[in-house]
BAPA-126658 format. One line per 2 residues: their letters; for each residue x, y, z of C-alpha. Coordinates in nm, 3 decimals. Layout:
N
A) X,Y,Z  ...;
***
This chain:
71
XX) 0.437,1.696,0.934  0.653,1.431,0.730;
XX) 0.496,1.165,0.943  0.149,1.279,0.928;
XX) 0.212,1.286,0.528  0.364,0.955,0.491;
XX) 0.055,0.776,0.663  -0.203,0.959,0.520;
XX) -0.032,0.913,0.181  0.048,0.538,0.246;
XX) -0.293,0.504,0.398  -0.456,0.642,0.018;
XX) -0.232,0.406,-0.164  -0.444,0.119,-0.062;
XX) -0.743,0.214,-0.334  -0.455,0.139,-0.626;
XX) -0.358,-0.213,-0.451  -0.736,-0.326,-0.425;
XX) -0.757,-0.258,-0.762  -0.497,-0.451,-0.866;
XX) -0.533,-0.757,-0.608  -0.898,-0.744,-0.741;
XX) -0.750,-0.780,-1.102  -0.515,-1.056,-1.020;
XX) -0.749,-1.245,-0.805  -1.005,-1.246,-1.135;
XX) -0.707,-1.338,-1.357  -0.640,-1.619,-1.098;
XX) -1.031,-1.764,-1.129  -1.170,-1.536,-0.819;
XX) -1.185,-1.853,-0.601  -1.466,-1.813,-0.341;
XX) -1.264,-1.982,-0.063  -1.141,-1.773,0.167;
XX) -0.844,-1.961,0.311  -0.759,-2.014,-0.061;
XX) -0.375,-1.872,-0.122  -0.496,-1.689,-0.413;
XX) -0.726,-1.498,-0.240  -0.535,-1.460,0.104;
XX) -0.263,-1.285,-0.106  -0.455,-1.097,-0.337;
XX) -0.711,-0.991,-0.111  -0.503,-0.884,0.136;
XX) -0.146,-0.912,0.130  -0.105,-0.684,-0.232;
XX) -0.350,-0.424,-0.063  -0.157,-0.378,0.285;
XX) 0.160,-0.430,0.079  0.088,-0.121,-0.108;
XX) 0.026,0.074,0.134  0.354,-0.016,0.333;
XX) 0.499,0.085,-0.013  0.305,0.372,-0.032;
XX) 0.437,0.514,0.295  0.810,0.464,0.257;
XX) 0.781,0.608,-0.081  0.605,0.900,0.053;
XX) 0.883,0.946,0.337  1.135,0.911,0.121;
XX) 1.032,1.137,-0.101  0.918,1.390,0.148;
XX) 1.256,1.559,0.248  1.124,1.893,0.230;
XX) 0.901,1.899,0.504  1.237,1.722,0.731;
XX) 1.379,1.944,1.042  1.722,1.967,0.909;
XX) 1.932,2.210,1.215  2.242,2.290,1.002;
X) 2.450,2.563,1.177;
***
């Protein structure tokens, strides 16, 4: 169940990181190229960054739903 929450949770995270790569690749001058650097790491290295973030985050922070056999 952890599992399954992480990746659905880091999965969801990637609507907040195409915001914000869209943001920063206006703020850089939205180049049209796409082998540009700008928009190779706006467009998709922020995005799949957040949600990589997004899941470790979410398993770290999801302890309560870990098998814990304590005797």
């Amino acid at each position: 169940m952890r599992f399954l929450r992480a990746v659905i949770i880091g999965f969801l995270s990637i609507f907040p990181g195409t915001i914000v790569g869209y943001l920063g690749w206006l703020a850089t001058g939205g180049s049209e190229e796409v082998w540009a650097p700008e928009v190779v790491f706006f467009c998709n290295i922020i995005p799949f960054g957040f949600v990589i973030i997004g899941f470790i985050w979410s398993w770290r922070n999801g302890e309560e739903y870990a098998v814990n056999y304590q005797r």
